[in-house]
N, C-alpha and C positions, 0 to 999 in steps of 0.2 A: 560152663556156665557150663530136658536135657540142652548142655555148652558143650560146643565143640573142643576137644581134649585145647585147642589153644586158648581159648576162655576157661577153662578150665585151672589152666597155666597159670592166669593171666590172678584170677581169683586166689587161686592158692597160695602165692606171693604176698596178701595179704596175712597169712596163715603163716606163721615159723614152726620149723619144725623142731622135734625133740622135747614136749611135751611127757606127762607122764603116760606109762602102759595101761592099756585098758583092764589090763590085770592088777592094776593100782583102785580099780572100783572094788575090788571086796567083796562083802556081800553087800553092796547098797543094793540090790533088787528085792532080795530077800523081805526089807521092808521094816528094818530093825525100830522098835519104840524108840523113843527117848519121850519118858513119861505115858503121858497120853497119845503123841503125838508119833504120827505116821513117817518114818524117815523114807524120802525117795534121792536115786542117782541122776543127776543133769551130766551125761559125759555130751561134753561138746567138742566141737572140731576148731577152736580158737585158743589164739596162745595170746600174748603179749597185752597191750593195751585193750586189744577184741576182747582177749579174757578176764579182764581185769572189768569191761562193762558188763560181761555176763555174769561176773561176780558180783557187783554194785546190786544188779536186779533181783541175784539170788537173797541176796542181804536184806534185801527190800522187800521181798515178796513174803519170808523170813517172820519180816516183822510185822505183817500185814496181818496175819491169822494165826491161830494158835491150833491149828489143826496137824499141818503140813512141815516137816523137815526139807530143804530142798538141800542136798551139798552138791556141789558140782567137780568134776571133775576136765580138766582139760587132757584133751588126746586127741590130738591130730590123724591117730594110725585109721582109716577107713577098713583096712583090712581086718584088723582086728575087729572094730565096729563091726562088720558084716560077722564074723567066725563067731561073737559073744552074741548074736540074734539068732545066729544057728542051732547053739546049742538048748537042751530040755530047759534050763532054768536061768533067767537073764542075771546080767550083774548090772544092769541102769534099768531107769525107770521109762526115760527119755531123754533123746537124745536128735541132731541135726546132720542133715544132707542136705545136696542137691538135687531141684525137682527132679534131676533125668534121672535118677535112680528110682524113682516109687514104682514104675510099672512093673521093674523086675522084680525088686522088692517084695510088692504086692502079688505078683502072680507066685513067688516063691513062700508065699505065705507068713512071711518073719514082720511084717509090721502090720499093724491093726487097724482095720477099717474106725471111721472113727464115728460113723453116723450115728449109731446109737446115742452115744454121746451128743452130740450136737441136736439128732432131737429133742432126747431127754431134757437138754436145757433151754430150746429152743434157740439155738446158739447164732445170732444173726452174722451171715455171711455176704449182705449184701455191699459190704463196703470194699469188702477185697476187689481189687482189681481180676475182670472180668478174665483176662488172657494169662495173669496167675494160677489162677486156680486152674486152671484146662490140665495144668501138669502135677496138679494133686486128686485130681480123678484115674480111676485104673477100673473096669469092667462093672461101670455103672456105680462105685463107690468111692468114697471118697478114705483118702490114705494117708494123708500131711495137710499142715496148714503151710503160708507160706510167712516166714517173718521178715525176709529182703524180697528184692528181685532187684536183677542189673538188664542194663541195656547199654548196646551198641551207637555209639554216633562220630563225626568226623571231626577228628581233631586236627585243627591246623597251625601250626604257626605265622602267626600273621607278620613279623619283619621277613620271613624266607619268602611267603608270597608276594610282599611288598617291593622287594629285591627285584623280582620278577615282573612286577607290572599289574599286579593283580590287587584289587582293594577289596574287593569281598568272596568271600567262601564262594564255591562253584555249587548251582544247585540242580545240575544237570551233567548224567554223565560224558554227555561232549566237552563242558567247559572243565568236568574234572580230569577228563583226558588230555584239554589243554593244560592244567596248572599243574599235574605230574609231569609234561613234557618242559614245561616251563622252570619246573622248580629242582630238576636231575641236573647235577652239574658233572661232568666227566673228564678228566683231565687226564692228557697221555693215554687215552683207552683203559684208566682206572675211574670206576664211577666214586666221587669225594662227597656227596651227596644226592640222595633222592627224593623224588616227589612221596612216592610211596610205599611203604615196606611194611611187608608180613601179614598178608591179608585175609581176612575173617571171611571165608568165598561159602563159608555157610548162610551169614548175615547179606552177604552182597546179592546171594540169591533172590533173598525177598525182595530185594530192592530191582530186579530186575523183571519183577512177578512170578518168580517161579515159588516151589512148594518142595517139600522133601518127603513127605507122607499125600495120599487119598485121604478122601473122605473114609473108606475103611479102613483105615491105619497100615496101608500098603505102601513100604519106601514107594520114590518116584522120581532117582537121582537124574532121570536123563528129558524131566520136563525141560523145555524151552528156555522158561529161565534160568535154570539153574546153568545151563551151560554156557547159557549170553554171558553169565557172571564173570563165570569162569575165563572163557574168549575175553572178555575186559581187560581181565588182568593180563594175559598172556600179549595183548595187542599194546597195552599203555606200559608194561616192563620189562614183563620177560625175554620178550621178541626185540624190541627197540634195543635195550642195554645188553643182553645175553642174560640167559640162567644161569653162567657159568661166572658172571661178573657180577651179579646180583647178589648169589650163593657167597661168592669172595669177602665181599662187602658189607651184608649183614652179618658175615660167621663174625666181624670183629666187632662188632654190639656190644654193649657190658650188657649189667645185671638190670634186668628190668625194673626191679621196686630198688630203683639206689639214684644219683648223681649221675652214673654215667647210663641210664637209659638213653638210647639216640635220638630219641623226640627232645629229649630233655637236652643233648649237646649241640641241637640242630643239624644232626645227620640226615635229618628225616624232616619231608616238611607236612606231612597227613598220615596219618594213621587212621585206624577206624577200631575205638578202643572201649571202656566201661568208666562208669560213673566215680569209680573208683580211686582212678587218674588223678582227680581233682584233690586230694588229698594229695596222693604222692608227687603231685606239682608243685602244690604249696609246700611242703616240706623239704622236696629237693632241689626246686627249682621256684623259686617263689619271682625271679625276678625276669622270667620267660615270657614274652607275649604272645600272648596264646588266645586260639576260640573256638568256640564249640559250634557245630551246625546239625542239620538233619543230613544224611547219607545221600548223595546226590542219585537220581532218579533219572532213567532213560529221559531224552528230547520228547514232549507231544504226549506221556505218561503220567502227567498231574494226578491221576489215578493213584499212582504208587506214591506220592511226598509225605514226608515223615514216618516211612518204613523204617521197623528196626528191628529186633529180634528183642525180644525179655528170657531169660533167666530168674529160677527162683533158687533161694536157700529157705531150709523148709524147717520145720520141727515133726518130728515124729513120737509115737509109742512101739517100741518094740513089741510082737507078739507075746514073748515072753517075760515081759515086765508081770511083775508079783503086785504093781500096787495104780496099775491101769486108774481106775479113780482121781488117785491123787497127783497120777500126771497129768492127767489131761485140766484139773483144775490151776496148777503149776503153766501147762499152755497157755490157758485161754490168760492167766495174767500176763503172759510173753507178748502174746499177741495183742493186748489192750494198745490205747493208743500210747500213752507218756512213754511205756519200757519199749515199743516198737520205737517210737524218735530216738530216745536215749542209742538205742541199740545200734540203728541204722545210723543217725549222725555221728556216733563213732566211730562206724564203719565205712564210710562213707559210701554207703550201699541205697536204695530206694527203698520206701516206705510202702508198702501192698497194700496201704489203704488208702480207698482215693480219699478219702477226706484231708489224708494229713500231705498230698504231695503242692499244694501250696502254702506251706507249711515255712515261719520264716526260722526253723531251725536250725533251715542247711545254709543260711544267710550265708557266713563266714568262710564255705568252703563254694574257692572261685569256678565260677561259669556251672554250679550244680545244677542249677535253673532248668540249661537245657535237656536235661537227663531226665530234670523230674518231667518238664512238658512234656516232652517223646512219651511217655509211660502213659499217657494220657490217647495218645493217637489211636485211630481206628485200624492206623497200619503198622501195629504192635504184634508180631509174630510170636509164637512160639513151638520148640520144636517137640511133636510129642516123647509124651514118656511113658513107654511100651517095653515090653519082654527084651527086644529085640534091639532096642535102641544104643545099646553100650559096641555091639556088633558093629550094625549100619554107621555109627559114627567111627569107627577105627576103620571101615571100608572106606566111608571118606576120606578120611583122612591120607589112607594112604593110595586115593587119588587124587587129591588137591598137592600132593607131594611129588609125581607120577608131572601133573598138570604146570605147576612151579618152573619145574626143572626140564620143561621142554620134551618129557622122554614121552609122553603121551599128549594126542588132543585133547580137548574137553572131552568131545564126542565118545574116546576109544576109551579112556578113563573112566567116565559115568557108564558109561554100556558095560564096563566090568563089574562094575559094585551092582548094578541090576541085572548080570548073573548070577553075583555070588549072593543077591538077595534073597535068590527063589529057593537058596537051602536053608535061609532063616527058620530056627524052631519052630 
């Protein structure tokens, strides 16, 4: 999800790779007629069925006016994405990321503020969700719409808890420290099951009320909670089972988006995972009993419940687009509501408009309910998306790994990424 490179991960898996080269756009920027009509390039970041809705809409959008060409092309490759905005003269018109890329983006000058736009049409933006949009802002202007957003919550297996003694989700993190201790099963000094694995200690932050940025967009890895966070996990896994048996045990995990994901063979009895899920549950596991909760919250901090972290996937106009205009009226049809549900219930992604998140769309894909409610909370985070933020998240990262694995505290961990933050650009 900006997501920490393991949401990131987690996103991408919906995404197959080997798509065509973005060198397959042509000259779609260029802006070729066909007739009257204005041709523009949709290179998107979806393959498979994902792109096959983003083809439906294009089709549909297509047939809607007689002004506008829209073809789309599928390309997964980001890199190229970035290389083809670099260059003097685009080969798309518009195209999608994720929100943690817009500040570099935008301070790199390769995508296009879009205000003009949106006054010009007087483009109403009150419906988008409030903590969306925070990550299509860059230095007082505004740089992407947002067409998803994903969010974090706790998935449990409820016969692993059951087993255990436990009848409902833990909504506190003492009882969730009890039903990890409850739900790890270790046999002969081989752990055969765990309470919990592979954890989101970006998201676990907020839930402990810490923060990763100031109010002036200064990281801030070694507030208070960020490292209670962190201490959580090391005191309810790492420390209790070893790193070293922990490391042993999830290395033989299968493929996440398949049959053998661990949540899905009951290796795992909580995760803390995206909206996403619920799709690749019903699909690979449809006969799993499973539920969704809000992220359990320190004892006596009712302050923090229904903390979660949001992620967006956005639509952009590249700087160098040749026919700016006809993208952005191509967007705002994106962004309406019928091709946003279409889109996201495909994806099984959240709708960024609060109108449509009671929406009985997502009826059919199980426990989505509680994804869209969270998106709603007043303790919906998100992390910003600054210059610097692709940096600061691989510094985490490679203390939460650092942290994992026993080789560092919390404390010596986060006090390294907040020195290597003061050489940030």
């Amino acid at each position: 999800m900006r997501q920490t490179r393991s949401m990131a991960v987690r996103l991408s898996a919906a995404i197959a790779a080997g798509a065509l080269t973005l060198a397959a756009c042509g000259g779609g920027g260029e802006g070729s007629a066909e007739g009257d009509k204005t041709t523009i390039t949709f290179s998107y970041l979806w393959t498979g069925k994902e792109g096959e809705a983003i083809e439906r809409l294009i089709q549909e959008f297509n047939a809607s006016q007689d002004e506008i060409v829209v073809k789309g092309v599928s390309n997964p490759d980001t890199q190229a994405q970035l290389a083809a905005m670099s260059s003097a003269k685009g080969t798309f018109d518009i195209s999608d990321n994720f929100g943690s890329t817009v500040g570099s983006w935008a301070d790199k000058g390769i995508i296009e503020p879009l205000d003009s736009f949106i006054e010009k049409d007087g483009y109403d933006l009150s419906d988008f969700v409030p903590q969306a949009m925070e990550q299509m802002r860059y230095d007082g202007k505004i740089y992407a719409l947002p067409i998803a957003m994903h969010s974090i919550q706790l998935l449990y297996n409820k016969d692993l808890l059951a087993e255990a003694g436990i009848t409902e989700p833990p909504t506190t993190t003492d009882e969730w420290a009890e039903a990890i201790k409850a739900t790890t099963v270790v046999d002969d000094g081989k752990i055969v099951q765990i309470g919990w694995a592979n954890p989101d200690l970006t998201t676990l932050a907020f839930a402990f009320g810490g923060r990763w940025y100031d109010e002036s967009g200064e990281p801030t890895p070694t507030e208070p909670g960020n490292v209670e966070a962190a201490q959580f996990y090391v005191d309810t896994v790492a420390k209790p089972y070893g790193a070293e048996n922990v490391q042993r045990f999830t290395s033989g995990f299968g493929e996440y988006a398949s049959p053998q994901n661990p949540f899905f063979q009951g290796k795992v009895a909580m995760v803390t995972d995206g909206e996403w899920m619920s799709a690749f549950i019903k699909q690979y596991a449809p006969d799993l009993n499973w539920g969704v909760a809000p992220i359990p919250h320190p004892p006596g901090r009712d302050d923090l419940a229904g903390t979660t972290q949001l992620s967006t996937s956005t639509l952009f106009i590249p700087r160098n687009s040749q026919n700016k205009e006809a993208a952005w009226e191509f967007m705002k049809f994106m962004l309406s509501k019928e091709p946003m549900l279409e889109f996201t219930h495909t994806l099984a992604n959240l709708p960024t408009r609060t109108s449509l998140l009671d929406s009985d769309r997502y009826d059919d894909l199980p426990n989505f309910d509680a994804w869209l409610q969270a998106a709603k909370s007043e303790n919906a985070k998100v992390l910003a998306s600054l210059p610097t933020t692709a940096e600061y998240v691989a510094d985490l990262e490679t203390a939460f790994d650092s942290i994992t694995r026993l080789k560092a505290t919390p404390e010596q961990a986060l006090a390294e990424v907040a020195r290597q933050a003061k050489n940030y650009g």
